[in-house]
ZAVOBA-623067 format. One record per atom (N, C-alpha, C): x, y, z; residue in one letter. Coordinates in steps of 0.2 Angstrom, whole numbers, plus 2048, in hexadecimal, padded with zeros to 3 digits. Example, Ala and Ser with C-alpha at 12.3 -4.5 7.8 and 13.67 -1.06 7.14 Angstrom:
residues 2
8427E4827A/83E7EA827A/8427F0827A/8407F5823S/8447FB824S/840800827S/
***
This chain:
residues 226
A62A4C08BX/A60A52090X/A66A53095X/A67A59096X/A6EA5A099X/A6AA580A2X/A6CA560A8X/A6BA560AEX/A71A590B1X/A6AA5E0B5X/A6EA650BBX/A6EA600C1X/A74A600C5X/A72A5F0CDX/A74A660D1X/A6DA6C0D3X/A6CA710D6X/A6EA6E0DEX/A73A750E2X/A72A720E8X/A73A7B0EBX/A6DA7A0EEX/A6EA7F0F3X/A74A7D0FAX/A78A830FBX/A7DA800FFX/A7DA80108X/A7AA8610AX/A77A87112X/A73A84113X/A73A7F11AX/A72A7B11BX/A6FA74116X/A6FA74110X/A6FA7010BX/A75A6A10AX/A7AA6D107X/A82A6B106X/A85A6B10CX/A86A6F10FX/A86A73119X/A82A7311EX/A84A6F125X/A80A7012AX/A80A7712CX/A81A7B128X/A83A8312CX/A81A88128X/A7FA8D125X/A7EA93123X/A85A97125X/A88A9611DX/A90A9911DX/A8DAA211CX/A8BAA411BX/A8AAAB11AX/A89AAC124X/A85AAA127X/A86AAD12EX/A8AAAA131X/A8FAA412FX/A94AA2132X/A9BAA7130X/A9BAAA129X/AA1AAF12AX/A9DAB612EX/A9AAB812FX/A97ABC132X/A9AABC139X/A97AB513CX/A9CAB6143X/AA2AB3144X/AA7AB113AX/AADAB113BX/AB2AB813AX/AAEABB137X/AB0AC2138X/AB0AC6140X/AACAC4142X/AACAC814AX/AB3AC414EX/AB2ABD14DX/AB8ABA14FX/AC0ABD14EX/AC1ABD148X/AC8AC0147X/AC9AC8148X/AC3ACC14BX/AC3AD014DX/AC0AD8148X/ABDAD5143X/ABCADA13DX/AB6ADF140X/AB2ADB145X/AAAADF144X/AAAAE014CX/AA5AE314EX/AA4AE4157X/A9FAE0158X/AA2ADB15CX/AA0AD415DX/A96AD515FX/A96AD9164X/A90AD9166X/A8BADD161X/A8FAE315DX/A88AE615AX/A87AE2151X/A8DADE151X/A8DADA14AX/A89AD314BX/A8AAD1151X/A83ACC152X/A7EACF153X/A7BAD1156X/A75AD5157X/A72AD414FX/A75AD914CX/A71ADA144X/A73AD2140X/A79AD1140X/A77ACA13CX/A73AC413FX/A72AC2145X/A6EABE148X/A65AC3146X/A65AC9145X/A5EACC143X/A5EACB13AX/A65ACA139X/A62AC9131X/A60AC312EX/A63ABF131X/A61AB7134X/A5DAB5134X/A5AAB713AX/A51AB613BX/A4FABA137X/A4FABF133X/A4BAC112DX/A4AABC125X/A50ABA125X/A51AB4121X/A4EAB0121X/A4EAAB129X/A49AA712AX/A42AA6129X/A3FAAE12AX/A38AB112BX/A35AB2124X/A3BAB311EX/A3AAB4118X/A39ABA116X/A3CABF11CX/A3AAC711CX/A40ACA11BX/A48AC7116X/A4BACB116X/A4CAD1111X/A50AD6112X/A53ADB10BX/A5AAD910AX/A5BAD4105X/A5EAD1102X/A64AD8101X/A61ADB0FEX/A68AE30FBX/A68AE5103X/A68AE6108X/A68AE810EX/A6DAE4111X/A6CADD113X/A70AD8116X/A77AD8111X/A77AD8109X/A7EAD8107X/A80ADD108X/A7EAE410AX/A82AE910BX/A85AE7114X/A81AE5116X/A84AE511EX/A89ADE121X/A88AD711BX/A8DAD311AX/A94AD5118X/A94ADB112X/A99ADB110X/A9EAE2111X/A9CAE4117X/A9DAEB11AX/AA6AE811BX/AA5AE411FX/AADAE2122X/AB2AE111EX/AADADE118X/AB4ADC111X/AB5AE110EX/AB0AE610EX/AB4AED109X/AB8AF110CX/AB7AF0113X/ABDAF7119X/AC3AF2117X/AC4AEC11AX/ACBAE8118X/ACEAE7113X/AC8AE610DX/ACEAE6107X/AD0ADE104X/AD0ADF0FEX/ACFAD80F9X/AD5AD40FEX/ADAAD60FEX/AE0AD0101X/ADFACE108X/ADEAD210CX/ADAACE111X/AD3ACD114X/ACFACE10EX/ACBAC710EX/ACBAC510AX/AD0AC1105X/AD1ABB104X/AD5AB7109X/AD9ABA10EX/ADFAB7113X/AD8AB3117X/AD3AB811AX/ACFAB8121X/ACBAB011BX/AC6AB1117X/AC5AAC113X/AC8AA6113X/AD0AA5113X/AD1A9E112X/AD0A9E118X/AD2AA011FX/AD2A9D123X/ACBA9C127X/AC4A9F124X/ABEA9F125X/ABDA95121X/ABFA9511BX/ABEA8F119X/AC3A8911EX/AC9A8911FX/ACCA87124X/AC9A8312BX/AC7A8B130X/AC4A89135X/ABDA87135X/AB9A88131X/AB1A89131X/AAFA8512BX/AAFA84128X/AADA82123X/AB2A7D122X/AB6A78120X/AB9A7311FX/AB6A6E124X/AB8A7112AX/AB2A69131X/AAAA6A12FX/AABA6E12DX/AA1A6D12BX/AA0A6B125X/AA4A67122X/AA1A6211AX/AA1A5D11DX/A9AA5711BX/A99A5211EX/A9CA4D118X/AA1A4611AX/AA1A40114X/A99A41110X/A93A42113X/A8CA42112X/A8AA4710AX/A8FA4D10BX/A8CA53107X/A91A50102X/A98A4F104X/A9BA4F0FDX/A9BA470FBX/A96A440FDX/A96A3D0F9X/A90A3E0F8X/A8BA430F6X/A84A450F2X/A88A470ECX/A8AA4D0ECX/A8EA510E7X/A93A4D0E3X/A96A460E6X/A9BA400E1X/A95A3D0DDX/A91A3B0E1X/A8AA390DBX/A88A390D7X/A88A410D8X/A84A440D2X/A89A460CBX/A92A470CEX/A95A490C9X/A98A420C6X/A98A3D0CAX/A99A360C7X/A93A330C1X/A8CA370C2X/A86A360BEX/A8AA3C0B8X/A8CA3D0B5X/A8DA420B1X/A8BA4A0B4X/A86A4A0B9X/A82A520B7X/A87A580B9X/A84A5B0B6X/A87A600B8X/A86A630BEX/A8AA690C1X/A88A670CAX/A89A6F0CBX/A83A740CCX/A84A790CEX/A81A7B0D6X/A85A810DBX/A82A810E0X/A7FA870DEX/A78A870E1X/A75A8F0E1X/A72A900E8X/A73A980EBX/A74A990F2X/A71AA00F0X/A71AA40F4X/A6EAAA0F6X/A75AAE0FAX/A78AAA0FCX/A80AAC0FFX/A82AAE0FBX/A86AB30FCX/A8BABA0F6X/A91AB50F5X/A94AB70F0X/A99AB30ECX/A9EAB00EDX/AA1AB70F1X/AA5AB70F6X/AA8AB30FBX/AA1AB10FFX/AA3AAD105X/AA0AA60FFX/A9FAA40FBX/A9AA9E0F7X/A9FA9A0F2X/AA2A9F0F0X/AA6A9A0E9X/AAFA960ECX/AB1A990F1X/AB6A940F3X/AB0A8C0F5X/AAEA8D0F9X/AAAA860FCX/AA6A820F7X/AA3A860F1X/A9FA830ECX/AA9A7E0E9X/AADA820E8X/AB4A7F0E5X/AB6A780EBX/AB4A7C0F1X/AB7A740F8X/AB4A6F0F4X/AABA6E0F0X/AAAA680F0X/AABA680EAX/AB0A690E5X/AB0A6A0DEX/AADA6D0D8X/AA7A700DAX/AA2A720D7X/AA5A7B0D4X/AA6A790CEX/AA8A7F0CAX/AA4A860C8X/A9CA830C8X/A95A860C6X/A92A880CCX/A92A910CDX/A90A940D5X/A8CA9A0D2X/A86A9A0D4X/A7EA9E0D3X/A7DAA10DBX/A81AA50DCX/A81AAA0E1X/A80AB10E1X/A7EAB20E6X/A7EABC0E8X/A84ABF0E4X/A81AC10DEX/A8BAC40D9X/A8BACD0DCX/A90ACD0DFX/A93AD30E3X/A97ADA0DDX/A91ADE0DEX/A93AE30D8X/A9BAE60DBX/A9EAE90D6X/AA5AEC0D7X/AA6AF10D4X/AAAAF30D9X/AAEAFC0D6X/AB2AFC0D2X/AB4B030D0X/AB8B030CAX/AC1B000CCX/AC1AFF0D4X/AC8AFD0D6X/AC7AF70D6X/AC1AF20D4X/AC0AEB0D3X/ABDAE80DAX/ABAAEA0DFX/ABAAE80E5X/AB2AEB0E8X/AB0AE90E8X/AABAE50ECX/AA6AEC0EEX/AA1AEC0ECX/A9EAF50F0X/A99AF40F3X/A96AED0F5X/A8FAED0FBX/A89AED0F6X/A8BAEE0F2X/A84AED0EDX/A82AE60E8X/A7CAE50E6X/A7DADF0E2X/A7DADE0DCX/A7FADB0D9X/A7FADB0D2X/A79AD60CEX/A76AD90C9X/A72AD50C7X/A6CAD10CBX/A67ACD0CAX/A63ACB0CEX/A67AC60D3X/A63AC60DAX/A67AC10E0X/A64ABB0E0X/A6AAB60E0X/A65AB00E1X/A64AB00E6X/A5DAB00E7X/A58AB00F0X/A52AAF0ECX/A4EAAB0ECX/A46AAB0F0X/A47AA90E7X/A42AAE0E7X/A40AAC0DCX/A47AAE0D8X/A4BAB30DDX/A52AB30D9X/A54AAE0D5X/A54AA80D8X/A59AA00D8X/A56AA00D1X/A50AA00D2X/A4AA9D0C8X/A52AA00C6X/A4EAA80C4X/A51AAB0BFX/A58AAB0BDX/A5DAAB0C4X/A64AA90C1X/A65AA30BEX/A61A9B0C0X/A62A980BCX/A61A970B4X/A5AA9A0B6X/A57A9D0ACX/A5FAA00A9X/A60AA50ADX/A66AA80AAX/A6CAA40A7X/A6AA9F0AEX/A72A9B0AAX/A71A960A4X/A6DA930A4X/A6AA8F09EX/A69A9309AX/A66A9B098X/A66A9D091X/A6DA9E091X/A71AA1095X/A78AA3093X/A7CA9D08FX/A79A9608FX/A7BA9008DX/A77A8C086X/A71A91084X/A6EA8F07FX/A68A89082X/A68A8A089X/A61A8508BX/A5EA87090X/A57A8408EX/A50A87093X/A4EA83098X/A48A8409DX/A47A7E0A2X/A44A7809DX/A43A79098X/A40A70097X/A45A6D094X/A4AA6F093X/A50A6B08FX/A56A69095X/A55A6809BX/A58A6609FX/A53A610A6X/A59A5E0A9X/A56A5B0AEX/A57A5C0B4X/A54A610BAX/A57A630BEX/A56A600C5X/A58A5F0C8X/A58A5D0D0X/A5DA600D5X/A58A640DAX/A5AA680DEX/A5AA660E3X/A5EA690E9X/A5DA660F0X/A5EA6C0F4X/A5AA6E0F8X/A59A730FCX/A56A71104X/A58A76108X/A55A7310DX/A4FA7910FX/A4DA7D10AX/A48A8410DX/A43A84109X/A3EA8710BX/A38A89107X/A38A8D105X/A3DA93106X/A3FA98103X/A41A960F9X/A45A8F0F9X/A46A8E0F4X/A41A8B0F1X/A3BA8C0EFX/A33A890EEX/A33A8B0E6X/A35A910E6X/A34A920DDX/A3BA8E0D8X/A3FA8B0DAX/A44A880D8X/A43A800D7X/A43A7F0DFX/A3EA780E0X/A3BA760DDX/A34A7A0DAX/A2EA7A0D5X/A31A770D0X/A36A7B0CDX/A38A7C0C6X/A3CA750C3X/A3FA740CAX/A43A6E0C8X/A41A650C8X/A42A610C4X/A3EA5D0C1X/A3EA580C6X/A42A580CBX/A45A530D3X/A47A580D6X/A43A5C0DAX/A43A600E0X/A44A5D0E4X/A48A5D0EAX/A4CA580F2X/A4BA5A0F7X/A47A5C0FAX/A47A5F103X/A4CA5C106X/A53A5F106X/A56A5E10AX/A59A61110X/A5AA5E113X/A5AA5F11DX/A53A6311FX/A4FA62119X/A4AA6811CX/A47A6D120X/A46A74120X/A43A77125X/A3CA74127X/A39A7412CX/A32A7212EX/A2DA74128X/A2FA7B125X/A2AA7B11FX/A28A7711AX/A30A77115X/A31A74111X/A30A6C112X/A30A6C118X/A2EA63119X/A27A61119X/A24A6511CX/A1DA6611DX/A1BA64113X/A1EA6A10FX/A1DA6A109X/A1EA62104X/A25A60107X/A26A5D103X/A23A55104X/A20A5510BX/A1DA4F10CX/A17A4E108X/A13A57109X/A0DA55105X/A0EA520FDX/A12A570FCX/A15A570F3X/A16A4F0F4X/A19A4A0F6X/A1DA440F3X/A24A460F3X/A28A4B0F3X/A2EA4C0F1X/A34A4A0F6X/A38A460F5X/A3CA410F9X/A41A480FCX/A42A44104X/A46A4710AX/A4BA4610CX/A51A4810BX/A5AA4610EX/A59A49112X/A5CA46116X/A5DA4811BX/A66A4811DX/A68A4B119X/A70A4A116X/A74A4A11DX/A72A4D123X/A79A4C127X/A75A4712DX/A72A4312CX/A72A3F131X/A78A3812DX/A77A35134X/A7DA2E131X/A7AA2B12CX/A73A2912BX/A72A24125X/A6CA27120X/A6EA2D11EX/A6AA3111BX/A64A2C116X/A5FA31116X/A59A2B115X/A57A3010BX/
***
């Protein structure tokens, strides 16, 4: 039986939420206006939280600044988003979860709700080749239109991209072993599905949940994770 190691990546793999950290790295290098781009992304955030967002909403309004500038500089603004922001934020802790698991044989995919964009360089930082993210529809100039392609992985999304990727590979959910690690309640339909669900860093919910369940608790960025 093939074993999957699932990793949701915000605050999971990350103590941070890379989709609202380039948010407010975008306003830094000066792309967005600093006060009315926080406003709404700190509103889309809390919607997030709240579990009240519109998924096709927020990626048009994430992805506003990468269509005005143009594929080559953001890929430019990107490295150096990985650089300043994301490189001090991988803990020894996340990338010796993920040596673990690819030192176990599994296979190791991250799946996020983060657009692809901002997700497949950093899913590459920790090695991981397999990325189930927000896939970002494109125009006929090959670049990026605000809209989303195919179903998002967010909430029950995650299920179905994964379903996706196993039939695409000749395999269903009882022919594999999966263990996931998430730190949201949000990811409950995934959690469920998979055979070693991990509340990790968990929100107050998902804690609350996984207590009752028995479902064991990382606590990945403390010093001696449990």
């Amino acid at each position: 039986m093939m074993k999957l190691a699932l990793f949701d990546l915000d605050h999971t793999l990350l103590p941070i939420d890379s989709d609202h950290a380039w948010g407010e790295f975008t306003t830094r290098i000066g792309w967005t206006d600093a006060r009315q781009f926080k406003l709404r992304n700190d509103a889309f955030y809390a919607q997030y939280q709240a579990g009240t967002l519109d998924i096709h909403e927020y990626v048009r309004f994430a992805t506003e600044a990468l269509r005005l500038h143009g594929a080559q500089a953001a890929a430019r603004a990107h490295g150096q988003f990985m650089r300043e922001v994301i490189a001090p934020a991988i803990t020894p802790q996340a990338q010796a979860l993920v040596e673990r698991h690819r030192r176990a044989g599994d296979q190791l995919i991250v799946v996020t709700a983060t657009n692809e964009f901002v997700t497949r360089p950093i899913a590459a930082r920790f090695g991981i080749d397999e990325l189930i993210a927000v896939e970002l529809a494109r125009g006929p100039d090959g670049w990026i239109t605000g809209e989303i392609a195919g179903t998002p992985s967010f909430r029950a999304g995650k299920v179905t991209r994964v379903g996706q990727w196993l039939a695409a590979r000749g395999l269903d959910w009882d022919g594999v072993d999966i263990t996931f690690y998430s730190d949201s309640h949000h990811d409950l339909p995934l959690l469920q599905k998979a055979r070693h669900p991990v509340a990790t860093n968990p929100n107050a919910a998902l804690r609350a949940i996984a207590v009752e369940r028995g479902w064991p608790v990382l606590e990945l960025f403390k010093e001696n994770p449990s």
